[in-house]
N, C-alpha and C positions, 0 to 999 in steps of 0.2 A: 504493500500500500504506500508508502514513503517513496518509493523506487517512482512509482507512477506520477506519485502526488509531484516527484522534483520534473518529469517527463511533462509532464501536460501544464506546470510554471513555465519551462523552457518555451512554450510553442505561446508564452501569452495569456496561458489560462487564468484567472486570479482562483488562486486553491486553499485551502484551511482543512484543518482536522480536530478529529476529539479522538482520545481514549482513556481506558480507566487510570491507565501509567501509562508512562513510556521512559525508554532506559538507551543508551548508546548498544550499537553504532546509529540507530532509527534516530533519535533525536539530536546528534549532533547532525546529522546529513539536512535532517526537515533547517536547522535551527538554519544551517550555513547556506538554505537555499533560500531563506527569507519565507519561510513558509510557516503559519501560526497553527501551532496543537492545543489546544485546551484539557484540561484533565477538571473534574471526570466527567463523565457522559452526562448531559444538563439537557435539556428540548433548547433552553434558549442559545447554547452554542449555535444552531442550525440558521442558515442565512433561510430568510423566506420566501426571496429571491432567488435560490438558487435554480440554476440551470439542470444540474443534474446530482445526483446524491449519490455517492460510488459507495457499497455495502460490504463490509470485509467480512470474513467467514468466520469470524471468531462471534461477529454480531447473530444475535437470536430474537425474537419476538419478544415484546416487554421492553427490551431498550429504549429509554427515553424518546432519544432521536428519532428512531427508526418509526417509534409510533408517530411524533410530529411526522415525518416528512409522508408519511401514509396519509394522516390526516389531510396533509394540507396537498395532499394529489401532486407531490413532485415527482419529476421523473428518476425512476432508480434503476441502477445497472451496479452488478459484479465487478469488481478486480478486473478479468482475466478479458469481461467481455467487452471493457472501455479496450484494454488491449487492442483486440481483435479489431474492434469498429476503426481505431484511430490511429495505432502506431503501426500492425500490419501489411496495412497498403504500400503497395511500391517496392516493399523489402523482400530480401532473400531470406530466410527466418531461420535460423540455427537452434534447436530445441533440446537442452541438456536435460535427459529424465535419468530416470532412478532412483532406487531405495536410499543409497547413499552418494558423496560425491558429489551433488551436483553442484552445489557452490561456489568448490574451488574448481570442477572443471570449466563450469561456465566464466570461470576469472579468466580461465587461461587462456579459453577460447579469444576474451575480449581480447587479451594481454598479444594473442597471435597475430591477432588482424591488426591493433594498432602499433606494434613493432614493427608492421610490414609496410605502417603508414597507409591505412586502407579505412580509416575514423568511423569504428563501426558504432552502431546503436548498441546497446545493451541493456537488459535489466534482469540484474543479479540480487537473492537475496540475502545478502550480506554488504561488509564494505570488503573491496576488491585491493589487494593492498600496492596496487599501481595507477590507480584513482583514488580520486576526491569523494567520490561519492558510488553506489551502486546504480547508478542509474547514469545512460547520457543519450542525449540525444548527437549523432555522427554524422558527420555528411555523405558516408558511405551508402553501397549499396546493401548492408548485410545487418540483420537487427539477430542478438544473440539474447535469448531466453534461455531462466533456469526455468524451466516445466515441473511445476508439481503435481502429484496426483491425489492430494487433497481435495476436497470438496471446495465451491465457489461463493455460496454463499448460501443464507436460508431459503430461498427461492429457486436456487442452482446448483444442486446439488451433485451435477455432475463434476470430473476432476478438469481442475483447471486447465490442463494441457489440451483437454478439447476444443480449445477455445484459439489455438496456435496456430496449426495450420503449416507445418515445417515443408520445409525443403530439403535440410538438412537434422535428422535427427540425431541422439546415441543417447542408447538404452546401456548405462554401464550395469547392474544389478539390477535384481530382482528378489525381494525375500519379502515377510508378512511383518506390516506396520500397518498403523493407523486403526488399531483393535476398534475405535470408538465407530468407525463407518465402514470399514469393511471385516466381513465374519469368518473369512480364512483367505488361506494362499489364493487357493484359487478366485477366489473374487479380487484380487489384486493385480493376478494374471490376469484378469476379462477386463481391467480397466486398463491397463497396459496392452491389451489388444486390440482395445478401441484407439486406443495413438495410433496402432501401428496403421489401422484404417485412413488415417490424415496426408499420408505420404505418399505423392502421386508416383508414377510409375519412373518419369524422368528423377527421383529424390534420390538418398543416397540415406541408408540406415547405419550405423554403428554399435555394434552389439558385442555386452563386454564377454570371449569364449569363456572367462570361469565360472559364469552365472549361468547353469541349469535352464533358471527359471525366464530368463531374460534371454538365451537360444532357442528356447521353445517358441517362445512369443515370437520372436523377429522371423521363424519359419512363415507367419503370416503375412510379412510384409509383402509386396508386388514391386519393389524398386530393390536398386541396387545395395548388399548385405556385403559389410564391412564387419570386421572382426580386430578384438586385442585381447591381450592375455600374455601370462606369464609363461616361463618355461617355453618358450618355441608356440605355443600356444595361438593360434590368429594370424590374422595380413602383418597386423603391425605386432611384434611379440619382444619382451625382457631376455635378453639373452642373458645378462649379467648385471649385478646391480652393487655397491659397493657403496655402504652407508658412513656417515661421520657427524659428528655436532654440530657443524654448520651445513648440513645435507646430504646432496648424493650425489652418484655417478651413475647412468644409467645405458648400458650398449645394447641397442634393439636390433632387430631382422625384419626384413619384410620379405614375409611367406618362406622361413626360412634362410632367407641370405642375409648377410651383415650388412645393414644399411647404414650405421652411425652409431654414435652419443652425445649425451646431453647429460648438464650438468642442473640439477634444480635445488633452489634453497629451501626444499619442505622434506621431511623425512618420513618414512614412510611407505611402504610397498604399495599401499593403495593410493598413496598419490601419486607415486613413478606410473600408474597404470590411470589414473586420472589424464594425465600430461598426454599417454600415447593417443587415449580418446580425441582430447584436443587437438594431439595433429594430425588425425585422420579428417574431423572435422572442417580443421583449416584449411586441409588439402581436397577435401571438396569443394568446398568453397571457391576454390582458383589458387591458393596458397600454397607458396613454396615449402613444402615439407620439411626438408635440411635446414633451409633459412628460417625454418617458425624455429626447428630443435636448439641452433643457436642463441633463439631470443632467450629462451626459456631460465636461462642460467639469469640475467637480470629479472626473472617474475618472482613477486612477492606475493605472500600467500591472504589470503582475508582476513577479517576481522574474528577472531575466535574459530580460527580452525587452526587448533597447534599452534595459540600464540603465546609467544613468551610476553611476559608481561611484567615480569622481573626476574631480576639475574643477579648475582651479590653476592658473597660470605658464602663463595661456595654453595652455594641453594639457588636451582630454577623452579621458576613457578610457572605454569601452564593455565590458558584457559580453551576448553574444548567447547563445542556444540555438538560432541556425543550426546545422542538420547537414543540408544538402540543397540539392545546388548553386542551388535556385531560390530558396532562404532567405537561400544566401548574397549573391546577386547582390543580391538585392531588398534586403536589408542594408548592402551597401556602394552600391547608389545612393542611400540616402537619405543615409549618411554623406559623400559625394560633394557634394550638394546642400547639407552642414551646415557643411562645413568652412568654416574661417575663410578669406579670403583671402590667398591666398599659403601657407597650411596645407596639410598631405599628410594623406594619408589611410592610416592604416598597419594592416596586416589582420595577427591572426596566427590561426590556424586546426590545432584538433587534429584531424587524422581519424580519428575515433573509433563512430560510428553504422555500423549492418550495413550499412550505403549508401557511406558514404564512403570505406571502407576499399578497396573495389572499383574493378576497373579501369575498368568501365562506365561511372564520374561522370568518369574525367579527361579528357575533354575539354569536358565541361561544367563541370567545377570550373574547369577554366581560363578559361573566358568571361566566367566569376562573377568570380575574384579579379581578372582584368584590369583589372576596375575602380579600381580599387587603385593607388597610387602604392609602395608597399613592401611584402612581403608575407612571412609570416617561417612556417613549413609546419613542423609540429611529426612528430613520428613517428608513423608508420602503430599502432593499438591492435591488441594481441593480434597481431600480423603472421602467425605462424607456421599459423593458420588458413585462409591461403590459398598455393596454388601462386603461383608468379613471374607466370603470366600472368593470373590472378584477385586478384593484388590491385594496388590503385594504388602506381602507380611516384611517389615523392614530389620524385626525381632529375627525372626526365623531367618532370614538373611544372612544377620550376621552369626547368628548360630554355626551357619551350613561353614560358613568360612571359616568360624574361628576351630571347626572341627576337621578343616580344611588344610590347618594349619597359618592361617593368616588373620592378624592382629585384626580384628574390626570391632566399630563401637557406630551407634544409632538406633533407634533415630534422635537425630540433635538440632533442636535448632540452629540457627547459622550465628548467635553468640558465643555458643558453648564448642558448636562447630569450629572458631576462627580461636578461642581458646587454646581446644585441644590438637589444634594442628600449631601452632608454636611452642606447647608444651614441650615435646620430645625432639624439637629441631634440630638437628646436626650435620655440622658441612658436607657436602655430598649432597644429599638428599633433592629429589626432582617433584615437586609437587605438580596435581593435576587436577584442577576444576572441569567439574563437567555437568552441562546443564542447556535446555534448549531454552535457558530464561535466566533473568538479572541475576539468579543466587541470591539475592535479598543482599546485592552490592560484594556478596566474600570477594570477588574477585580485586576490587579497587581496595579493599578493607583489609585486606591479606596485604597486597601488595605494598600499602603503603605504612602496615607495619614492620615488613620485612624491611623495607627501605629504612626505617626508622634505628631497624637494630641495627641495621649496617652504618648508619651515621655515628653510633655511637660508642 
C-alpha cells in the first residue's frame, strides 16, 4: 500500500493514508515522499471528496473508514486492482511469486535493469537496499512486481497476482502458508495455477527445479519454462558456492556448462538461488546475463532480510522477516555457518504471521529453531483468535527444544525478552530477530542498547 500510495504521488495524484500503526521501513518511505498517515482509523480521516478509496487487505467490515466511505457511495478499489487499471498499461511486467524470496529477488531484478541503465518501474514490498524507496516510477519499458498470493481485499478475495498480468514470470517455491485462507497444499497449488493461466504463450516462466510443488504447477504453463537450482540442477544451476562474512562466491552452469561467477553481498544458499532467478528474468527481458552477474556484487540486500543492524564488542545483531518455519530454519543455518568461533547463535522469534500462530508449524518450528544454541519465543499475536488446540503452544515449544537439547525460554514479553537477551551476552555471539512485524521496537531497542554497552 505505501509502494503504490509513493506511485500514484509520483504521477500527480494528491494521496493520504490511515492505519492502526505504522512502523519503518513503510513510514519512513510515506514520510520522505510527502505523503500524510494518520493513526488510528477515525471516519473523519476520510476526504469526502475523494476520488477513489484504495482498500488494503488487512481492512475488514466495521472499520471506521471503510463504513464512511460505503456510506457516502465513494468509489473503492483493491491494492492490486489500482495496479492493474493504472500502472500496467504500456509495460513489460516482471512478476516475482513464491512462498518465499520474493523480496529480495524482486530487488535484484530492479537492481539488474537499472545497472544496465534501463530505469525500470518497480514495486517491491520492502525497502530495496539500492533505492530510496520501494516503489519508483522509471522511464523504462519494464514494471517489476513482487506478486503475492495473498488475498486482495474484503471484496477481492482472490490472490493478488491475478490482478498482474506478467510477461515475464518466476515461480521460485512453493510450500503451505497463509493457514488463515487457504486449507492445505493443495489449494495453494490451484492459486498458483491460476498465475500460471496469466502468461501468454509469447511469456517466458521461471521455475525454481528444487521446488516439487512449484514444477508441478509450471507443467501448466503454455509459454516458454525456464529452470534454476542447485547442484547442476536447471538452465541456470550453482555449480559451487563458497561463503564468508561479508558474503559469497557463486560459479553457475547453464544446462550444464560453466557459464561464470558472481560475487553477492547476502549470505545464504537461498539467496545465491534468489540472484540466478533474477538473471534469468533479466535475461528475458533483453538483458545481458554476464553483464547483470557483474552488477550483482554492488547489490545491497533490503530492509530486514538478513540485516545487520549492529555490529560491536564482538556481537552481531540481525533483523529477519522470517515468519515461516522454512525461512526460519534457512535463516539460522546461515547464521550457524556465520558465527564466530566459539560464538552462539541466539534466535528470538515473535509469532506473529497467520502461519505461525498455528499449531500446525510447531513441530516444524521446532526443527527450524533447533538450530539455534539459545532461543528466546516471544508471545503468540492476537492469541485469542484461536481455540487451545488451533493455536501454537509456545510452553510446549520450548519444552520440545529444551528436550532437544537447546536452551529456550517463553513466552516473554518483549521487556523481559530484551532483558534476557543481554543477560548472558558474550563476545562472539550473533543474535537474530525475526518477525513479519515491528517486534514491539526489540529491534531498535536491542540495538541501541548494545550500542550503548559498546560506548562504555
Amino acid at each position: 500500500m505505501s509502494g503504490l500510495a509513493r506511485m500514484l504521488t509520483s504521477r500527480g495524484i494528491e494521496v493520504r493514508g490511515s492505519d492502526h500503526a505504522i512502523y519503518p521501513p513503510a513510514s519512513e518511505m510515506l514520510s520522505e515522499s510527502g505523503i500524510e498517515v494518520l493513526t488510528p482509523f477515525d471516519e473523519r480521516n476520510l476526504w469526502e471528496d475523494a476520488e477513489l478509496v484504495v482498500v488494503g487487505n488487512a481492512i475488514s467490515r466495521g472499520n471506521a473508514e471503510l463504513e464512511r466511505a460505503l456510506d457516502a457511495g465513494l468509489s473503492i478499489a483493491s491494492m492490486p486492482e489500482v495496479i492493474e487499471r493504472l500502472l500496467l498499461p504500456s509495460k513489460r511486467v516482471t512478476a516475482i511469486a513464491g512462498t518465499h524470496g520474493k523480496t529480495t529477488t524482486a530487488s535484484l531484478c530492479a537492481w539488474l535493469h537499472s545497472a544496465a541503465g534501463r530505469s525500470p518501474s518497480f514495486m517491491i514490498g520492502g525497502r530495496p537496499g539500492n533505492f530510496s524507496h520501494g516503489a519508483e516510477a522509471g522511464s523504462g519499458d519494464d514494471l517489476i512486481l513482487e506478486a503475492d498470493e495473498y488475498d486482495s481485499a474484503f471484496f477481492d478475495k482472490g490472490p493478488k497476482f491475478l490482478h498482474y498480468w506478467p510477461q515475464i514470470a518466476v515461480l521460485g517455491n512453493v510450500e503451505y502458508d497463509h493457514a488463515d485462507i487457504y486449507a492445505d497444499l493443495a489449494a495453494v497449488e490451484w492459486a498458483f495455477s491460476l498465475f500460471m493461466r496469466l502468461l501468454p504463450e509469447s511469456g517466458t516462466l521461471i521455475v525454481g527445479a528444487d521446488s516439487p510443488s512449484a514444477r508441478r504447477i509450471a507443467e501448466q504453463a503454455r509459454c516458454r519454462v525456464l529452470s534454476f537450482g542447485k547442484d547442476g540442477a536447471g538452465d541456470l544451476a550453482i555449480v559451487d558456492r563458497r561463503e564468508d562474512s561479508a558474503g559469497q562466491t557463486i560459479h553457475f552452469a547453464r544446462r550444464g556448462v560453466a557459464e561464470g561467477r558472481f560475487r553477492l553481498a547476502l549470505n545464504g544458499e537461498h539467496n545465491a538461488l534468489n540472484a540466478l532467478a533474477a538473471l534469468l528474468a533479466f535475461e528475458a527481458a533483453g538483458g545481458d546475463l554476464l553483464a547483470g552477474a557483474a552488477s550483482l556484487e554492488s547489490f545491497v540486500g533490503p530492509r530486514r532480510r538478513l540485516e545487520v543492524v549492529f555490529a560491536g564488542n564482538g556481537v552481531t545483531l540481525y533483523d529477519d522477516f522470517a515468519h515461516h518455519p522454512t525461512a526460519v530454519a534457512g535463516t539460522l543455518e546461515t547464521m550457524v555457518r556465520l558465527k564466530a568461533p566459539g560464538g552462539r547463535v541466539i534466535a528470538c522469534l515473535e509469532p506473529r504471521s497467520n502461519t505461525m500462530v498455528r499449531a500446525l508449524v510447531q513441530d516444524a518450528l521446532a526443527d527450524a529453531l533447533a538450530r539455534a544454541d539459545l532461543v528466546f519465543l516471544g508471545e503468540v499475536d492476537r492469541p485469542g483468535r484461536f481455540s487451545d488446540s488451533e493455536r501454537l503452544d509456545v510452553g510446549a515449544l520450548v519444552r520440545t527444544l529444551r528436550d532437544r537439547g537447546c536452551c529456550a525460554e517463553g513466552p516473554l514479553s518483549v521487556d523481559l525478552m530484551l532483558q534476557r537477551v543481554l543477560e548472558p551476552l558474550r563476545e562472539g555471539d550473533t543474535i537474530v530477530l525475526m518477525s513479519n512485524g515491528a517486534f514491539g521496537g526489540l529491534p531498535e531497542r536491542l540495538a541501541a542498547a548494545l550500542a550503548e554497552r559498546a560506548g562504555s
